[in-house]
N, C-alpha and C positions, 0 to 999 in steps of 0.2 A: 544430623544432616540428612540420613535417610526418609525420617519423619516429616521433616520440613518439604524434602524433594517428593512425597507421595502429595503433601496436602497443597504444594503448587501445581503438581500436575492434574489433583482433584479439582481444583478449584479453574483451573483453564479449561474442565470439558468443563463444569458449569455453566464459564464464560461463553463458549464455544455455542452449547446447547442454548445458551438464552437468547445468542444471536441470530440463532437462527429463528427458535420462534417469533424471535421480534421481526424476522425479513420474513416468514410468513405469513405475521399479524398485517403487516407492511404490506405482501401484497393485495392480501384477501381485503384490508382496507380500498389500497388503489381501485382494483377490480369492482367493488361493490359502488365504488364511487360514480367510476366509467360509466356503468350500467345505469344506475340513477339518472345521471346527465346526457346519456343516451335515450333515456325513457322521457325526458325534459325536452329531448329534440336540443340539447346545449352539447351540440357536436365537438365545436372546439374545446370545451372543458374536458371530454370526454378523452378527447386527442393525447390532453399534456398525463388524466392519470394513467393512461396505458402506457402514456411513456416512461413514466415514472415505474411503474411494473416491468420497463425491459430495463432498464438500468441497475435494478436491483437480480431481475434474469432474465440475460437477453434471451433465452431460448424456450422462453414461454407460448407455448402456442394460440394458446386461449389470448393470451394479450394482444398478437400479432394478428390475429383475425379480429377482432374486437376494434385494434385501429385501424383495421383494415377498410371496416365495414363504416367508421368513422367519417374516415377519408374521404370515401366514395360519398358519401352522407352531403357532405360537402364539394362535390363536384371535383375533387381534388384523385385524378383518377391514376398518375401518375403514381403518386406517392401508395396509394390503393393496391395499385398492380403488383408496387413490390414489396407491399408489407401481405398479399395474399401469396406473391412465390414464397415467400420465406414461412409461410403457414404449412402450405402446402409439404415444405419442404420438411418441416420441423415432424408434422403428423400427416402420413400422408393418407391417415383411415379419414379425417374431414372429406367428408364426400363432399358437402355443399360448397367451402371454399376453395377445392377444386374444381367445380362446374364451377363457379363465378371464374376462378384465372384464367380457365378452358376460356370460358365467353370472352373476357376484359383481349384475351390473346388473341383472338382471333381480331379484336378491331386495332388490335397494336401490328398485328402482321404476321404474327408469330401461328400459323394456323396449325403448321406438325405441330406443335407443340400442345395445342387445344386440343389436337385429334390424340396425341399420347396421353394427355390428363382424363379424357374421356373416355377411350378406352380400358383406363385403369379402372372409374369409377363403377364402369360395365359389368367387368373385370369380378367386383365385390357384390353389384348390386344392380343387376340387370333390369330391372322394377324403375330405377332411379332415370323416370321420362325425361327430366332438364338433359342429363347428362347422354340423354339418346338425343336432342335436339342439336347439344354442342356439336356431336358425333356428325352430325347431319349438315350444319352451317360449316362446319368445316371442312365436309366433303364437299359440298357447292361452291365453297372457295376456291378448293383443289380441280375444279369441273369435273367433277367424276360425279355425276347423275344417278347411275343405276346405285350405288353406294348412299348418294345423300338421301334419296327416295326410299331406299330400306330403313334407313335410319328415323327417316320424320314416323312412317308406317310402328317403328318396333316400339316410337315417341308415345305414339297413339293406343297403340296394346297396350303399353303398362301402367297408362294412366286414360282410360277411357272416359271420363268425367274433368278433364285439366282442358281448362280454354287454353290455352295457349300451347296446347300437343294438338289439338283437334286444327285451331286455325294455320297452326303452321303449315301442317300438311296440307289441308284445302289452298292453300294459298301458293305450295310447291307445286300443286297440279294447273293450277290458275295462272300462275307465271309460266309455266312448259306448254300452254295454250291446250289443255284436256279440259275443256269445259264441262264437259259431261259428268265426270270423275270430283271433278272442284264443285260445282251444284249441289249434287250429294252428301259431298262433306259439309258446307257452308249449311246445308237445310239440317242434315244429321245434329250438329253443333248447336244450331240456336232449338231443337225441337230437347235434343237429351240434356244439352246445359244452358238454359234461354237468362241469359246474361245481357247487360247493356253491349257488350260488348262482340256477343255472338251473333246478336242482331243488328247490328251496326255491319259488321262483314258481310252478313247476308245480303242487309240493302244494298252496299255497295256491289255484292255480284251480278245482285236482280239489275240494278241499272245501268250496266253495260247492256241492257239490253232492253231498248225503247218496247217489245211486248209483253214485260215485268214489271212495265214501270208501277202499275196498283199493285202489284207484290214489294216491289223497293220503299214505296211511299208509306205503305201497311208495316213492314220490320221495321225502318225508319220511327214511327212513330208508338212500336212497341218496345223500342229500343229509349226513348223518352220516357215509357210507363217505368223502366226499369231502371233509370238512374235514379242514384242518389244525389242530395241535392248539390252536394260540391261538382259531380260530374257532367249537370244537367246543361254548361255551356258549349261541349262538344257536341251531343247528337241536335241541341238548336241547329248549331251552325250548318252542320251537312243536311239536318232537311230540309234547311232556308235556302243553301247553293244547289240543292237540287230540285226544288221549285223553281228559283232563278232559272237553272239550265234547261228546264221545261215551256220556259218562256210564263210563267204564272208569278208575275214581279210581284201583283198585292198578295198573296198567299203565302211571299216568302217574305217580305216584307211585316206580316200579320206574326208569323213564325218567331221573326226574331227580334221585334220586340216583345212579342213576351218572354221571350227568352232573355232579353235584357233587363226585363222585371224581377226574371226566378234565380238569374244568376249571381250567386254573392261576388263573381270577378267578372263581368260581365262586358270586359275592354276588347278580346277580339270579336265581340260578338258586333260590340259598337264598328270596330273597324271594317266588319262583313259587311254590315248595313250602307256604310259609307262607301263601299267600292260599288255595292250595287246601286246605288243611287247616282252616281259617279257615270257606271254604264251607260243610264236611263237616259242621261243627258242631263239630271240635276244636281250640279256641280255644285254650286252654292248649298243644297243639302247638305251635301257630302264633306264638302271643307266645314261645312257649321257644327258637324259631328265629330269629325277629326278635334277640331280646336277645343269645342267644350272639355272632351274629355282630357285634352293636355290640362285648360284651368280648374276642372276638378280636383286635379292630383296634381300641383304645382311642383311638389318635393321628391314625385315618385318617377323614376326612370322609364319604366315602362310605359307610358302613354308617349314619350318623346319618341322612344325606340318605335311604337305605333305608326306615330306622326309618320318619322322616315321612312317608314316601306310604302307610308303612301304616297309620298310626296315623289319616294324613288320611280315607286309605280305608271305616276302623272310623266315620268320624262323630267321630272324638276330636281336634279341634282345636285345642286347645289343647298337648295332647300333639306334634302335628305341630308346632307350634310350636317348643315348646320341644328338640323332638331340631334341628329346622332352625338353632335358636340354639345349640344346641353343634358342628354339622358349621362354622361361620361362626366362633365359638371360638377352632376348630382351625386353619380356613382363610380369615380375613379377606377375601382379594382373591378367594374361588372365586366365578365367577358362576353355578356352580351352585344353589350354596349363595343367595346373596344372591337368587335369580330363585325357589329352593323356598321361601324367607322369604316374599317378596313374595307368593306364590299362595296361600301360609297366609293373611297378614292379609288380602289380597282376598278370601276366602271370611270370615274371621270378619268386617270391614266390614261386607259385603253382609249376612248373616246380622243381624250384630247392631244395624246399621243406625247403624256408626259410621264416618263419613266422614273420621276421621283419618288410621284404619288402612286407611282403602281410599286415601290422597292418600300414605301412607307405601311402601305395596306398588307405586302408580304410580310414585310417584318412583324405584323401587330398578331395576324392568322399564325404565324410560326411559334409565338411564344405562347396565345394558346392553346394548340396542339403540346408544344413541350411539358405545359402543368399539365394536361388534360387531352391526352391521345387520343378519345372516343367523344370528345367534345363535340355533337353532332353542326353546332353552328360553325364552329371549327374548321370540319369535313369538308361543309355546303360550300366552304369561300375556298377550302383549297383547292376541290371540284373545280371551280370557276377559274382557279388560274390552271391546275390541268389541262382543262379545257383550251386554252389560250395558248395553254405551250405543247398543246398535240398530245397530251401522254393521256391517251382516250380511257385506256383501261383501268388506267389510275382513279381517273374520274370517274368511271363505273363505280367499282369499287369502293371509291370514297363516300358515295352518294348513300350505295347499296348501305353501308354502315349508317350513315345518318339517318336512313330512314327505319332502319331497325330500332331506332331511341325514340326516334319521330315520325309513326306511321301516319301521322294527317298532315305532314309537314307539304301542302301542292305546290308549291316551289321548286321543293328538291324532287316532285315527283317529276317536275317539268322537266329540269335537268337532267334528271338523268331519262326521260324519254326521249331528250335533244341526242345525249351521249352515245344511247344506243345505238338510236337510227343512225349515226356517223360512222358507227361500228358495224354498219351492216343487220344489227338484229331486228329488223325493222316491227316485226308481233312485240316480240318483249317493247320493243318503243311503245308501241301502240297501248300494251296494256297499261303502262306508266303516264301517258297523256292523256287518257279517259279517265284514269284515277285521279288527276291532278284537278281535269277540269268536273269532277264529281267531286272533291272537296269544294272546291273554288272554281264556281262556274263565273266567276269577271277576269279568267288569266287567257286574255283577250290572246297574246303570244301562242300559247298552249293548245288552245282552238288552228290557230295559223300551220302552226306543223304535225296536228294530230291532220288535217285535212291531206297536207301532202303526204305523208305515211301513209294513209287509205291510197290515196292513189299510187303510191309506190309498190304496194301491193296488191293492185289492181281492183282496190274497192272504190270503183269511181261512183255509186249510190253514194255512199259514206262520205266520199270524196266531196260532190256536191253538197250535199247535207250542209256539213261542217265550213264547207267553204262561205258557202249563204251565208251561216250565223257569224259566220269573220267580217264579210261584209255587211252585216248588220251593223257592227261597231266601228268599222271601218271601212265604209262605202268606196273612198279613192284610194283603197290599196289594187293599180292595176293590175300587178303581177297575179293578184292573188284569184281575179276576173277572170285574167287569161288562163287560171288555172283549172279553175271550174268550168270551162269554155270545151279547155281541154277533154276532158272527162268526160263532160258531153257528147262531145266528138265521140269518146271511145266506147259508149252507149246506145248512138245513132240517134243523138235526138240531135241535129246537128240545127232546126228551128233554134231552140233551144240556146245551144251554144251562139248564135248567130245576136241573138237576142241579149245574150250577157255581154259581149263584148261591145256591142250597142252602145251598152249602160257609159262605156266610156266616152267623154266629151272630148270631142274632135281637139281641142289645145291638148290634152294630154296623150294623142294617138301617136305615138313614137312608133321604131322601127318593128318594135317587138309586138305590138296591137297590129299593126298592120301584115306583119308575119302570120301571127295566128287567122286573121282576118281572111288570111288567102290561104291557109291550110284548110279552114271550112267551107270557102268558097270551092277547092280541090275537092271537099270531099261531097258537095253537092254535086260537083260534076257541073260549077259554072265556070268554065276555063277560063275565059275574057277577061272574068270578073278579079278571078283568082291573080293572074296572071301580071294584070296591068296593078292589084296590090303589093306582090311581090316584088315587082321594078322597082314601085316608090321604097319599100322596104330598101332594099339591094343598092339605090340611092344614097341615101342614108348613112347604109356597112357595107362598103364595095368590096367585092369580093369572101364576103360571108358565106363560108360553107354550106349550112342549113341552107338559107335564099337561094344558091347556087343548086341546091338537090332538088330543091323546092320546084324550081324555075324547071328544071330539066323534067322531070317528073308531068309537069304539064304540056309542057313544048312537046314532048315525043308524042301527047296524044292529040296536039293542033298538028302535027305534020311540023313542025319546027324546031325539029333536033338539033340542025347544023346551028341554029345560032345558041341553044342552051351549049352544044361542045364548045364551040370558039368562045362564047363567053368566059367556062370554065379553063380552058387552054389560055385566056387571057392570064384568067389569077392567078394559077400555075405558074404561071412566066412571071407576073410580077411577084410572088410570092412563092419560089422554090423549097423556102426551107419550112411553108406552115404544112404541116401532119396531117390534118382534118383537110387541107386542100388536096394532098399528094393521095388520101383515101379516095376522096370522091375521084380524082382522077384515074385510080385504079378501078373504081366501078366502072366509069365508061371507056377503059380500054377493055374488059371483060364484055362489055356490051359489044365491041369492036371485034369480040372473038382473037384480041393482044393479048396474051396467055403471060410472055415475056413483059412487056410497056406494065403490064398490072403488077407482076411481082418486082419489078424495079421501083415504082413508085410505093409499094409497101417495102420495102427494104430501105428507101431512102427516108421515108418518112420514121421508121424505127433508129435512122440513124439521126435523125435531128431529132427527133420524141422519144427515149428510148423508154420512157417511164408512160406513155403513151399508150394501155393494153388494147385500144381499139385495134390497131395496125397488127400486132400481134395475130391477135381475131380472124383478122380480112385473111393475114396471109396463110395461117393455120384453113380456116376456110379454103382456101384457092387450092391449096395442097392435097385437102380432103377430096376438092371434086377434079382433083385430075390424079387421084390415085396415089400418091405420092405420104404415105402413110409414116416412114420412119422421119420422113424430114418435117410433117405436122409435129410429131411427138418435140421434134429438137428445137424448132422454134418454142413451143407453149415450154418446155425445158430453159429454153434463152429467159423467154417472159419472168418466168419465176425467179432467174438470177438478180434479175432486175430488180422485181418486185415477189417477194416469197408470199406476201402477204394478201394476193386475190382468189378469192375463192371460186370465181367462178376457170379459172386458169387450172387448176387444181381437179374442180370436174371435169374438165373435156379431156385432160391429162386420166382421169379413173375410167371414164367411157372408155379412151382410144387404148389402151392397157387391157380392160374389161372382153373390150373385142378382140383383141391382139392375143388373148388367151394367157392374161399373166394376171388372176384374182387376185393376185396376195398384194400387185402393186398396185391394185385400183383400189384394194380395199381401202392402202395407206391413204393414197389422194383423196378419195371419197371422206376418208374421217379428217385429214387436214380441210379439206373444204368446210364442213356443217361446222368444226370448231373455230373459223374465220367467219362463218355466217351461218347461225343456227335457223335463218330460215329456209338454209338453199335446198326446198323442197326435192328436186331430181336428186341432186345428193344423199339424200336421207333414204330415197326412194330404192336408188340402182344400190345403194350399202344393204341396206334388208336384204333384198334381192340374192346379192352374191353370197349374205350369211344365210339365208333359206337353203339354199343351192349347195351350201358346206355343210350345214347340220350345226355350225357351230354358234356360240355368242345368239340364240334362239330368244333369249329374253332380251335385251339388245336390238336384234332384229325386230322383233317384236313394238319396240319403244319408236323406235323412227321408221316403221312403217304406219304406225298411229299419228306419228307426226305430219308426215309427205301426204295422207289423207286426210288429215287435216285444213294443211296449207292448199293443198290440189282437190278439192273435196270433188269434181267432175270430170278428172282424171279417172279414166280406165283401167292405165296401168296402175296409181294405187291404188284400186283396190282391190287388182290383179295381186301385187305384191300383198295387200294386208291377207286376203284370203290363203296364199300360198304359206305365208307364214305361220297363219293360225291352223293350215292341213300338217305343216312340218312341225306342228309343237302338240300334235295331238287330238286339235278338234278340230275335226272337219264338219263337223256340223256347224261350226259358226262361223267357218271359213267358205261352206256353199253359196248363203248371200252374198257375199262381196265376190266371189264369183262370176257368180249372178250375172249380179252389176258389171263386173269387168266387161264381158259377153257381152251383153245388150248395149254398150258406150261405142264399142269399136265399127271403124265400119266395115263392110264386106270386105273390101280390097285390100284390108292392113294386114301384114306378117307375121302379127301375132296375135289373131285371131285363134287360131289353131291352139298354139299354144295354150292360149289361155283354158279353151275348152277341154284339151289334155289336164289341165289341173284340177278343173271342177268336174271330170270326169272321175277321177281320181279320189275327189273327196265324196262324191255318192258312193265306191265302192265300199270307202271308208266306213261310211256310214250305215252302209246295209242296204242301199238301193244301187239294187243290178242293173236296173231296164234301164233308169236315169243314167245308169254310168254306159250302159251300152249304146244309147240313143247319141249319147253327146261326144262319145268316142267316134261314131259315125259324122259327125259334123265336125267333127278337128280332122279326122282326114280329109274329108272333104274340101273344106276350107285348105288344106295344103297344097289340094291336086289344084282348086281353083288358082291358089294362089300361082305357081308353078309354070302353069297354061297362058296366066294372063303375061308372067314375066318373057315368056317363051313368044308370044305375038307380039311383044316390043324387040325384040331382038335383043334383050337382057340374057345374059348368061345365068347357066343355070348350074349349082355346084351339086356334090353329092347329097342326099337326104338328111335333115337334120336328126338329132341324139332324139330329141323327142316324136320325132315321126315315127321313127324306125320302134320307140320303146309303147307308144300307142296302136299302131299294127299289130306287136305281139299282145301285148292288152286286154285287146277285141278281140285277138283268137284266143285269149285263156276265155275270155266272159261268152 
């Protein structure tokens, strides 16, 4: 029995031992299979033997990354995401399929979590550039700047020769509006690694700027030398739409058919050609282009999915429809297809104000987001309903990810330079609408609100420019007449203006043409002319606030005041509870020297408007000029409870704090303001300012005093603040120029004149020039006694010596 019991138990490790070589053999079998059929580009085959390998050991890591990488092979990103967590999780020395979950996380939402897989990777392998970039996208998620900026920078150190370290960064500097800094990089990139694709960014930065343009046209077309031939339909296309946008139709026209000769996929290129001929006015080209290439490819999806963005493009929705319902046809399971479906009925919805077809096109975007969370067509349509249901940021962010998958996608560039500008960021808008209409110079739209953003931000050159070429494609858009009229106006070419508004024919001169009509007429100084426009206006929208300012505005300089009051006394009365009435009525009780009648009517109007921050404004204003300082703070306080969300509420809140002698709270306001509108240049500005003045956050200071100079480039004060910044971080020598410049902007009679000359005194001593620091220390006193004197013969009170008078006195007696 003992005999017997040794050579069963021998014979079961036998057993034991063959089993398992055999689930070895088993998997090094599967594994080699995977591979095979992965190297076949036969993704799905690839899928079942990796699965086969975890059935036999779920906890294989090599397998779990392998179908990981399957997955994603096949657009199947879901499944991708958590067959890389469980890699990850299995081994967590895979640096690479931790930078892939890092990345996949951050487009699923999950950004801490990108930032702790990349950190680890750092962590081992500091060298490892991808996983400095995760670092990076992740901290731009997070809005922490000075973080994600070190990170693209440490992207670029460790891999100095990697396109895609070198453009990210250039591209971080280019979107934070450091042109200077982004140039450098973009020219560094294509000189050390001249790639199709380094000089493709390059052109794109040269042409934002019309005296580059034989620089953008020259990379552009060495960016062509440098494709290969499967990639050679992308830089056709962008040197064709930037020919287009240069107004040179046959040169892009010439472009892209040969590009339709050289390219083995040569469908969008067809479709570029067909929108610009479409432009031209040769529509019959344009559909003959469109249609051929649907009957070339009868069986192939993508010419119909084509068809539909053009068809959608024309306004003919129903048409985009139904080509989207035959590309769907052809290809059931394409989520292409089902995601162009869905953006159709979400525009006819919306349009038609049918909520079936807007809960049909949701449903279709949500399920493929659920397979495929980074889906960027996906993103764009749920962008669109974001957009629709106010959740702006949402939309950012959705966009921002789609276009990380789809950097030429000018669509989503368009979107999200709508999204911005709604968010207040109005530069970042701007740089996303110049990119959009630099892919795709016929997004006719895109042109329309990259013009109002220049004017938004008082680029009214820009503004005209861009406006013109809208009205090239669209002659009777009038708003967009009275737009560029405008601008003119704020240019002083008011001929000019006079002349555009002309353009429109008398049947279409509504109240609004006639408004603007007599705003120019006001500002030529023909009153009569003005005057008697504005009544027909006023006609028309009785009791219209603007018409009402308008009217008074002129009247007080005919000598006929009393009828612009009564008139406005009229609306008033008929009209107690409108806001925008009860304002202007407080202007002219102020004009009345009714101190009370003004803040009743801004207290009443805050009570029927209470989300209304004009009224706010006025009364905050009214409070400021009669002194009345803790009750300004508690109104802009009310404002905010109302609305937490205005930035400029936010600044006057950091000034009036700033003055009031409490930095720490101004500082909070000032950084709530720039993170609700990173352009609000003063914001950026007085924040440097108080961190100069602390010693503290100097690199920080540093960044948004480069910005507020930027935005304000003929601003005094900034570049009072950038020099002061650049003396409190160590160099004064390169804080003397901007100096400089502060000094010679201001004029005699300002109050901080003085000062400013204390600070560039300061950095000559710095620097080792005595005579300069002593010369200009005599001119800031000066400038304070002058100042002092002139406050003293208005009968302005005069308080004791300021911190810096008294520390420039002693100064000039040490020098």
């Amino acid at each position: 029995m003992r005999v017997r019991s040794f050579w069963l138990v021998a014979l079961s490790g036998v057993v034991l031992l063959a089993g398992c070589r055999s689930n070895e053999q088993a998997i090094a079998d599967h594994l080699g299979r995977g591979k095979q059929y992965q190297d076949e580009k036969k993704f799905a085959e690839a899928i079942i033997e990796y699965k086969n390998v975890l059935q036999i050991d779920p906890n294989r890591a090599d397998a779990h990354y392998e179908l990981a990488k399957s997955y994603l092979q096949l657009g199947q990103a879901k499944e991708g995401f958590w067959e890389l967590r469980e890699t990850v999780r299995l081994d967590p020395k895979n640096h690479e399929a931790a930078v892939q979950f890092g990345q996949i996380s951050i487009y699923a939402g999950e950004v801490e979590e990108a930032l702790k897989r990349a950190d680890a990777v750092i962590a081992e392998d500091p060298k490892n550039e991808k996983a400095w970039l995760v670092k990076g996208q992740a901290h731009e998620a997070l809005k922490q700047p000075a973080e994600a900026l070190n990170a693209f920078q440490k992207a670029a150190e460790a891999a100095p020769t990697s396109e895609a370290a070198l453009l990210v960064l250039a591209n971080y500097h280019r979107r934070n509006g450091d042109r200077k800094t982004a140039g450098n990089q973009f020219e560094a990139a294509a000189k050390n690694v001249p790639t199709m694709q380094t000089l493709l960014a390059l052109a794109s930065f040269y042409s934002e700027d019309r005296s580059r343009d034989a620089d953008a046209e020259a990379a552009y077309r060495k960016a062509l030398e440098l494709a290969k031939p499967e990639e050679v339909a992308r830089p056709y296309a962008l040197l064709g739409n930037f020919l287009f946008a240069r107004d040179r139709f046959d040169d892009g026209v010439a472009v892209l058919e040969k590009g339709i000769e050289a390219s083995p996929d040569p469908l969008d290129l067809i479709y570029t050609l067909a929108r610009m001929y479409r432009q031209k006015g040769d529509v019959a080209k344009a559909d003959e282009l469109m249609e051929r290439a649907t009957q070339k490819q009868p069986d192939n999806p993508k010419p119909f999915l084509v068809l539909s963005s053009y068809k959608g493009r024309q306004g003919d929705l129903e048409g985009a429809l139904a080509a989207a319902d035959k590309a769907l046809e052809l290809a059931p399971k394409d989520q292409n297809a089902q995601l162009r479906k869905a953006e159709v009925l979400l525009e006819l919805g919306y349009r038609d104000s049918k909520p079936d077809r807007i809960a049909e096109g949701r449903k279709l975007v949500d399920a493929v987001l659920a397979a495929e969370p980074s889906n960027p067509g996906g993103l764009f349509v749920k962008a669109k309903l974001d957009m629709a249901d106010n959740k702006l940021d949402d939309a950012v962010q959705a966009l921002r990810s789609a276009i990380d998958v789809r950097p030429d996608w000018a669509e989503a560039h368009f979107l999200l330079g709508t999204s911005l500008r709604l968010t207040g960021q109005r530069s970042a808008a701007r740089t996303e609408l110049a990119r959009a209409l630099e892919i795709d110079a016929s997004l006719v739209e895109a042109r329309r609100v990259l013009a109002e953003v220049h004017a938004d931000l008082g680029e009214h050159e820009y503004a005209v420019e861009e406006g013109r070429r809208f009205l090239q494609q669209r002659p009777d858009a009038t708003d967009m007449r009275v737009r560029v009229a405008q601008s003119l106006v704020l240019l002083g070419r008011l001929d000019e203006a006079l002349a555009e508004v002309n353009k429109i024919p008398e049947s279409a001169r509504d109240e609004n043409v006639q408004f603007a009509l007599g705003r120019i007429y006001t500002a030529k100084g023909e009153n009569e002319k003005a005057r008697a426009l504005l009544l027909q206006a006023l006609a028309k929208r009785p009791n219209h606030p603007d018409i009402l300012r308008g009217l008074l505005q002129i009247e007080e300089k005919m000598g006929k005041r009393d009828e612009a009051l009564a008139r406005i006394s009229k609306a008033v009365a008929e009209k107690p509870d409108d806001a925008k009435l009860q304002q202007l009525a407080a202007v002219v009780a102020l004009m009345q020297g009714k101190v009370d009648d003004a803040t009743g009517a801004l207290e009443h109007a805050i009570q029927v408007a209470p989300d209304d921050m004009t009224s706010y404004q006025q009364l905050a204003d009214l409070y400021v000029r009669t002194g009345r300082t803790s009750q300004t703070i508690e109104i802009y306080e009310k404002a905010l409870q109302r609305k937490p969300d205005q930035p400029r509420i936010h600044h006057f809140l950091g000034v009036l704090y700033e003055y009031g002698g409490k930095p720490e709270v101004a500082v909070t306001h000032y950084e709530e303001a720039i993170k609700l509108s990173p352009d609000l240049a003063e914001s950026k500005n007085n924040l440097a300012y108080l961190y100069a003045e602390s010693g503290k956050n100097l690199d920080r200071a540093l960044d948004l005093a480069q910005d507020a100079k930027a935005l304000m480039p003929d601003d005094p004060n900034t570049a009072d603040t950038l020099g002061w910044v650049l003396f409190r971080r160590g160099v004064p020598s390169a804080a003397i120029g901007y100096l400089k410049e502060a000094e010679a902007g201001v004029k005699p009679e300002d109050a901080t004149l003085g000062i400013i000359r204390h600070h560039l005194a300061q950095a000559y001593e710095a620097s080792g020039d005595k005579e300069n620091a002593r010369n200009t220390l005599d001119r800031a006193i000066a400038a304070q006694e002058a100042f002092v004197e002139a406050q003293k013969a208005r009968g302005v009170p005069v308080g004791s010596d300021p911190t810096w008078y008294q520390d420039a006195r002693k100064m000039r007696e040490r020098l």
